[in-house]
N, C-alpha and C positions, 0 to 999 in steps of 0.2 A: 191205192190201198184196196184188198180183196174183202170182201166180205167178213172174214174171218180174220183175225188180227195174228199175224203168226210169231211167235216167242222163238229166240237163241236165249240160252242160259250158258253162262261162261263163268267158269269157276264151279265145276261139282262139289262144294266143300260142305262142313256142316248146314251153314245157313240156308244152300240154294237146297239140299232136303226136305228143309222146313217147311221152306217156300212151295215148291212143289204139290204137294196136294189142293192147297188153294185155289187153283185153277181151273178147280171143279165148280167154282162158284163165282167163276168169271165168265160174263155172256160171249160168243164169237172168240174164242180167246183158244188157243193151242200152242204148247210147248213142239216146234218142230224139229228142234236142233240143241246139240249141247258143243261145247268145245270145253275142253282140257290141252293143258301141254303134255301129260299121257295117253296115249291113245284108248291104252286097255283103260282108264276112270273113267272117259269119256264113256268107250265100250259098257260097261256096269252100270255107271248111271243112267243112260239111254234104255238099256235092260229093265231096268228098275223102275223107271218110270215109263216105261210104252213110250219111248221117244222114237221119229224115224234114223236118224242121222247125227252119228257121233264124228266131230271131228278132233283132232289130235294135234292141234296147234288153236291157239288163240286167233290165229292171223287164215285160217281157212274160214272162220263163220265169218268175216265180214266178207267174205265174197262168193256167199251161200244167195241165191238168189231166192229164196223160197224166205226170207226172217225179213219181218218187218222192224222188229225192235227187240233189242239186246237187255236182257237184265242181268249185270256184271256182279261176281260176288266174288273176287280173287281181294287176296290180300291189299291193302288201303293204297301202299306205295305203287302198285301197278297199273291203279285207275283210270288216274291223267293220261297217261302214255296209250293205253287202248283205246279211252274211250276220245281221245281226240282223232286215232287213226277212225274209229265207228263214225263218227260224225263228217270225219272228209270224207266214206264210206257211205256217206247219207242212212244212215242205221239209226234209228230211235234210240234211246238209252234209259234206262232205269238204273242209277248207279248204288249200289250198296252204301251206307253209311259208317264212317265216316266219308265223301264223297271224293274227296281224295286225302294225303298226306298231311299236304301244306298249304297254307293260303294261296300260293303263287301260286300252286296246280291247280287248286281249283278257280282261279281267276282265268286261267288258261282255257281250260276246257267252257267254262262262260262264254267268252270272250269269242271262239271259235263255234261255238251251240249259236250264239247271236249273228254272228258273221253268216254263216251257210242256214240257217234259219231252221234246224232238224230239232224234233224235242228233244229235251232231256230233264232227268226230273233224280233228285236225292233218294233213296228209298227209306224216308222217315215215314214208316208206318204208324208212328205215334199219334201224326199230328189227322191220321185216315179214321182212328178208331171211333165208331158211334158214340162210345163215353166223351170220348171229348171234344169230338163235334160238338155233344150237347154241351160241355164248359164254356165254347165258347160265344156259342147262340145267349146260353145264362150272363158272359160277361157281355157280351155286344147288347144285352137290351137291360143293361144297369142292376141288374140283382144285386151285387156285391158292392154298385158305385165304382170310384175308379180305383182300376187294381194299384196296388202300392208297393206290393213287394211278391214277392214268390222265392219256396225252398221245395228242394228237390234230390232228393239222395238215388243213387244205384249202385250197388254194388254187388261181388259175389268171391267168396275165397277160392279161390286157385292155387293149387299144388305149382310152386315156379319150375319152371323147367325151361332154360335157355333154348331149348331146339325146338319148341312150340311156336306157334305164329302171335299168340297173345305176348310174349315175351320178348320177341325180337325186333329190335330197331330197325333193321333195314327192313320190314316186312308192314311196318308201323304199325307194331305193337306198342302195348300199355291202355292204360286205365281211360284215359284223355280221348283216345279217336276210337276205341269200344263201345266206351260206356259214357263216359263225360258227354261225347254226341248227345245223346239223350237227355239229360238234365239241360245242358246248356240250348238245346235246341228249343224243349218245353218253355224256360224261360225268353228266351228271342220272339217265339210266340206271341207271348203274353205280353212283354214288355218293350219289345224292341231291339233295335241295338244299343247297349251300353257304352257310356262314356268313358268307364277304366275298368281296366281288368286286372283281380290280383291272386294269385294264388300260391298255394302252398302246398310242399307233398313230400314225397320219395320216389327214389328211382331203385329199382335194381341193379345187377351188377352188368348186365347189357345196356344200360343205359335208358332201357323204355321206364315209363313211368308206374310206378306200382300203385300210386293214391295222391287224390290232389281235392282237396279246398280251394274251393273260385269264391270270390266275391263281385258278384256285378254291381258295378254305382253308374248313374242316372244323376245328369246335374240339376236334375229337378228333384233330387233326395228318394227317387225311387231305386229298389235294391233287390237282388237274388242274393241267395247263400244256397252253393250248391254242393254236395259229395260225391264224390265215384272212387270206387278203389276196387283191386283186384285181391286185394290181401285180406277182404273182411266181407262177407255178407250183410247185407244195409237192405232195412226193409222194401225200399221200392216204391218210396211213398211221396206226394206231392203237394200242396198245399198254396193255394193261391188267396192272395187278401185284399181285402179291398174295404174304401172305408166306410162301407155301411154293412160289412160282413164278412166271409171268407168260404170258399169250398173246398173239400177235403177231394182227394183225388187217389181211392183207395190200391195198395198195393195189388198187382207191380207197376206203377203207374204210368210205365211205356207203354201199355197194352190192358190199358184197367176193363172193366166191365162196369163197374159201381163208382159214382162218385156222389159226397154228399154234402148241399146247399145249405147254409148257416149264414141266414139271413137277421139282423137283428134285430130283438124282440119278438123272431118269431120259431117254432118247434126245427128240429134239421129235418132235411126233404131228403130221401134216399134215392136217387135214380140210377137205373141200371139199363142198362142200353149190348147186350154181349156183341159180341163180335161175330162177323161168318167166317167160319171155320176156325181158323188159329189165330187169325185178324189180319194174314197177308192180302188178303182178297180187296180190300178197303181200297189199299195205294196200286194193286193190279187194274182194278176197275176205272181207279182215277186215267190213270195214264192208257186206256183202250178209249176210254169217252174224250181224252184229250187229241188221241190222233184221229179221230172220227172228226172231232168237230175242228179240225187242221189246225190246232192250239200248238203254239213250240214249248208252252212252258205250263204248267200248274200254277191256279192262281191258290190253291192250298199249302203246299211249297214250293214258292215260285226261286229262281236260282240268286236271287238278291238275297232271301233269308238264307239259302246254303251259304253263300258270298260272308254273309255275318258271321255264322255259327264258326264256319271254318277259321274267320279271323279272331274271333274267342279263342278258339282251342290251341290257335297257335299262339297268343298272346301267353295266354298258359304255359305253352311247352317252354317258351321260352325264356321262363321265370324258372320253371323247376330244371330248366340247363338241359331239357331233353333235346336230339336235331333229327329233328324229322327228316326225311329226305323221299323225291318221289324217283321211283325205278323206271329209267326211260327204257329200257328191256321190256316186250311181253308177249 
């Protein structure tokens, strides 16, 4: 490993944008490579962000000898399929959330992460942010007592349009591997994995999922109720309980700044904790301090809670009749 930790970003698409400036406030850390399956998107985003080297196929950065580790941000269904070729590639991974498709896939790429012993890590930057770092220092040293249940909504209206990536099934689109990731990730957190999962929703006329109601149960009577949908904006908000109080966990609460402790009998406590930069910087630094110190996995999301989360979301899909499927093409 060089001094300098060196980034491929694979998938120019909205998110990897986002992500992008963050990396100004990552120590030893440089984006030195993009891939796209166009060459000219490669070409423009490299432009766009002072990158050195665009390549024009997915299957050229893994044998880019200059990238330490890959942050993948292509559509859900293509995940598995690259990121297990990255990993016999010996290439680190930071993989976008949802982590892949389907539970299978992402048992796969586990399974294959642990066999050749290369990191890899979900890019749940929720679980990175200073806000909620501080939630859960508050629940690990009993503020709240023990937590009991947790509710967690996200959503946002979208104009449907079948040729968008949010709306297409083979692309694994819908509400569930968007945005549900997040709600049900928060709760897995907090509570674990759950003993049944139920939910309820709609689909569009592609088959992806438009809006789903989960219920997580715990056969020790502890409980999530969670929302996500793509057909309605939902404030973004979180709430965790517990039985000597509760903390509010203020909107948008994937990426809060402010959360507030309601503790009983006593005044609420307001903490604000903001983030650096947009808040990708949190889970970028995780994963430069984890190849430093030759860690395969994140012990803040380690690949057993993607292992969970993923088999939630499919328990789900497969209630509201949606079929995920992973794209061995990439």
């Amino acid at each position: 490993m060089t001094t300098e930790i060196r980034w491929g970003v694979v998938g120019p698409g909205r998110i990897a944008e986002s992500v992008l400036p963050d990396f100004a406030h990552v120590p030893d850390a440089r984006v030195v490579a993009v891939a796209s399956r166009s060459q000219d998107r490669a070409d423009a985003f490299a432009a766009r962000h002072g990158i050195d080297r665009a390549h024009g196929s997915y299957a050229a950065i893994l044998s880019d000898p200059d990238v330490d580790v890959l942050y993948v941000a292509t559509p859900h269904a293509q995940h598995a399929a690259f990121a297990a070729a990255a990993l016999r590639a010996g290439k680190a991974l930071l993989v976008e959330k949802s982590f892949t498709a389907t539970p299978a896939g992402a048992r796969g790429v586990v399974a294959l992460a642990r066999e050749t012993g290369v990191f890899a890590m979900e890019a749940m930057w929720t679980r990175f942010q200073p806000a909620v770092v501080a939630l859960r220092e508050l629940v690990a040293d009993g503020a709240i007592g023990e937590v009991r249940s947790v509710q967690a909504d996200l959503g946002v209206a979208r104009e449907y349009d079948p040729a968008d990536r949010l709306f297409a099934l083979e692309l694994g689109g819908g509400a569930l591997l968007d945005l549900g990731v997040y709600v049900v990730s928060f709760a897995q957190m907090l509570l674990g994995t759950p003993d049944t999962v139920t939910a309820t929703g709609s689909r569009y006329e592609t088959g992806a999922d438009a809006e789903a109601g989960l219920l997580l149960g715990y056969d020790d009577g502890r409980s999530a109720t969670l929302l996500t949908s793509l057909r309605q904006a939902l404030p973004g908000q979180a709430r965790v309980f517990g039985t000597t109080g509760w903390i509010d966990v203020l909107p948008r609460f994937h990426h809060p700044a402010t959360i507030v402790l309601h503790r009983a009998g006593a005044e609420p406590e307001t903490i604000t904790r903001p983030p650096a930069g947009a808040g990708y910087s949190h889970e970028l630094i995780e994963v430069v301090e984890c190849l430093r110190a030759g860690r395969t996995e994140s012990a803040v999301m380690p690949l057993a809670d993607t292992l969970a989360v993923q088999d939630v979301l499919g328990r789900a899909a497969d209630q509201l009749g949606v079929q995920h499927a992973e794209d061995p093409d990439f």
